[in-house]
N, C-alpha and C positions, 0 to 999 in steps of 0.2 A: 413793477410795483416797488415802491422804498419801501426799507422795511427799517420802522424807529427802533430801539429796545431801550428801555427806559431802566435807567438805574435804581433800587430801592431806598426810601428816602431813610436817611439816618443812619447810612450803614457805613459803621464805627469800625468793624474792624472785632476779632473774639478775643479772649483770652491777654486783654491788653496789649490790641493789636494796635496797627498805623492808622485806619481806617481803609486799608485796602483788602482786609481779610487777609492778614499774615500776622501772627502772634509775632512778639520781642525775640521768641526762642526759635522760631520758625526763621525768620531773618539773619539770624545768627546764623543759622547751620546751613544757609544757602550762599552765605559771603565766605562762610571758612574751607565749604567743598569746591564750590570755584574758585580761589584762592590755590587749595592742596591741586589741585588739577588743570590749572590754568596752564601750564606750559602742556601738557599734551592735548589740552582742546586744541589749543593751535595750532601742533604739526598735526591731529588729525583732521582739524577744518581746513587746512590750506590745501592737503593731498582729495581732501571731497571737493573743494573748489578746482583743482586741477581735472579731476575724474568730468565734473559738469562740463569746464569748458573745454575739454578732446571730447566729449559727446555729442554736445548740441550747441548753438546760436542762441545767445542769447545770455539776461543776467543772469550771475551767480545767486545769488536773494531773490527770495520770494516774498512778497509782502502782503499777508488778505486779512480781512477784517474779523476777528473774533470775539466773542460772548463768554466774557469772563465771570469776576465776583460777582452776585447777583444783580446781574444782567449788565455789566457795564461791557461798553465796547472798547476795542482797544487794536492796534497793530499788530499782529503776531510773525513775527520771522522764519521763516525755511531756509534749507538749500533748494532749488528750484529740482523738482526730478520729474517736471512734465517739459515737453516742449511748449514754446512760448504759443501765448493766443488756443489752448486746448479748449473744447465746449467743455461746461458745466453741467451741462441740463441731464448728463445719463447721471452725473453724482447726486445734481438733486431727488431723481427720482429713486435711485437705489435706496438714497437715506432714508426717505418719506415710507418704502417698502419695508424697512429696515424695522424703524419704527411702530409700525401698526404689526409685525408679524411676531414671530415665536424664533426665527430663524438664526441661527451662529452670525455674527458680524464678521464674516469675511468682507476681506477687503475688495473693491470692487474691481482695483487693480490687482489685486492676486492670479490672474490668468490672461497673458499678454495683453494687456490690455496698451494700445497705441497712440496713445496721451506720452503714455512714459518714456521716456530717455533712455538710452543706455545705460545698465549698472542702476536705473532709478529704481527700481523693483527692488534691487540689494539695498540701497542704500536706507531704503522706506522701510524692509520689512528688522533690517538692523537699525532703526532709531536714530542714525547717522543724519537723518534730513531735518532732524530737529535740532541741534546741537546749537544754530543763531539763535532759539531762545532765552540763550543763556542772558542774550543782552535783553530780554523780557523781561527776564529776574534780576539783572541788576536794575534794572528802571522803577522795578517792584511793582510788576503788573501781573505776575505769575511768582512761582515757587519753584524748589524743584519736585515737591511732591504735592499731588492735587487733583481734582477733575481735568482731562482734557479739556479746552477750552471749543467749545463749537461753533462751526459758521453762523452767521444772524438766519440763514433762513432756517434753520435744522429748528434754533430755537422758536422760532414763529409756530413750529407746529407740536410743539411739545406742552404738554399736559399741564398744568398748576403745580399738582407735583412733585412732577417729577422738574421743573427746573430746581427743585430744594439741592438738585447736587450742586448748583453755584452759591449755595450756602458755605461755601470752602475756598478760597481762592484756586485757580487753575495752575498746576504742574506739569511736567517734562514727563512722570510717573506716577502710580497709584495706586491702590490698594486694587483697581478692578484690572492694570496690565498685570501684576503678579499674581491674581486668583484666575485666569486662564483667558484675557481677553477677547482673542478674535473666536475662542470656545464659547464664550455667552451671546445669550439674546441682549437686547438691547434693555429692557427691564430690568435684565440681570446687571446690568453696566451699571442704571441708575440707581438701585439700590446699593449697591457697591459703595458706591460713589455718596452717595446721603449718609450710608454705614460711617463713613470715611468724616465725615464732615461732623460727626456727632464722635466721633473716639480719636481726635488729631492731638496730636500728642508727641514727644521728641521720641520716645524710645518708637512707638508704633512709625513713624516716618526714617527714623536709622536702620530698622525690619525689611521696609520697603525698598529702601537704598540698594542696601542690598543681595535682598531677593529680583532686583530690575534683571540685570545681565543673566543669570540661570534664564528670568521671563524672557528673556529677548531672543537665546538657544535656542529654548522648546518652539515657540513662535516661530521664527527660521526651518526650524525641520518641518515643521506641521506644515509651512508655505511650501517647502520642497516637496514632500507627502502629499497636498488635496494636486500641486503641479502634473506629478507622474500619474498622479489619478485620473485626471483631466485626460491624458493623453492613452491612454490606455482604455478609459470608457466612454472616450469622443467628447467629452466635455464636463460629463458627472461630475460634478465635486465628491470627492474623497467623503465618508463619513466623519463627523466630528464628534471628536472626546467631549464630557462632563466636563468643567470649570472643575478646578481645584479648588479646596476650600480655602474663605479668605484668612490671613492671618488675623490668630488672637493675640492680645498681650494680657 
């Protein structure tokens, strides 16, 4: 089945933004941080491109389609950390289960799962496999702070709503990875995220800056923690903590 998603008509852009949902101030402070950091995205993206290809066959990039500013679609960039040609169909149903349940958003990869590449587990659970979107944000399709941006079918079955979180252009991080991400439900995500989209702001997006790397820690341990849980009660997931509350300014 295609699946259309239809952009919303007249959408200008907030705060005397471009029309893509990113304010004048917002643009700013995503060309002066990749700017101050452009020479170590590079030697860190060239040694995660080296890691890819001593793992697996196949491209360096990954390229799939995503549900950005209210509802536009657009290319989004990876490092590739599954092997090439993986099925889809156990992701789509995780999400769809994800979705209608009450349950923590563990990742569906969090427990060997055999899509992944070597080191792609690290790579995924360290934010390291996002890093090509930078060139998302230079093109000004994303930000560095924002909604995740979601695959076209996740969005098909999502409520009225709750798409209000792509009332925000889509980010690399957000107000919902720093209040305890793969700790919330999925409800808890979008509200976050809609939170985020009605309070965006430069000091509130400098907060989230960061507060990203401490989130990206806690995330790594908690993945090492439900891991040894796993193995220890034959497959149990580990119990998961409350979300932390999200930042005020």
């Amino acid at each position: 089945m295609r699946i259309q998603v239809q952009p919303t008509d007249n959408a200008t852009g907030i705060a005397g933004g471009l029309g893509n949902g990113i304010p004048r101030w917002k643009r700013g402070l995503d060309l002066v941080v990749i700017l101050l950091f452009a020479p170590a995205l590079v030697v860190v993206g060239g040694l995660v491109a080296v890691v890819i290809k001593a793992g697996s066959r196949g491209p360096v990039l990954f390229r799939q389609r995503r549900v950005g500013y209210r509802g536009r679609q657009f290319t989004c960039f990876k490092f590739r950390t599954m092997h090439v040609g993986a099925e889809t169909k156990s992701h789509q149903g995780y999400t769809a289960q994800l979705i209608k349940s009450e349950a923590p958003m563990t990742k569906l990869d969090a427990s060997n799962d055999p899509r992944v590449i070597p080191f792609g587990s690290i790579l995924r659970a360290t934010g390291l496999d996002e890093l090509p979107q930078m060139l998302n944000i230079l093109r000004g399709e994303m930000s560095l702070v924002g909604p995740r941006p979601c695959i076209p079918y996740e969005y098909e079955i999502y409520e009225p709503w709750q798409r209000r979180r792509f009332d925000a252009a889509p980010g690399l991080t957000g107000l919902w990875q720093v209040s305890g991400k793969n700790r919330t439900t999925f409800n808890q995500m979008i509200n976050l995220d809609i939170e985020y989209s009605k309070r965006a702001s430069l000091a509130l997006d400098l907060k989230i800056i960061i507060k990203t790397v401490p989130a990206l820690v806690v995330q790594c341990l908690d993945q090492r923690a439900n891991s040894a849980s796993r193995k220890e009660n034959c497959g149990t997931p580990a119990a998961v903590a409350k979300p932390v509350r999200p930042l005020h300014v």
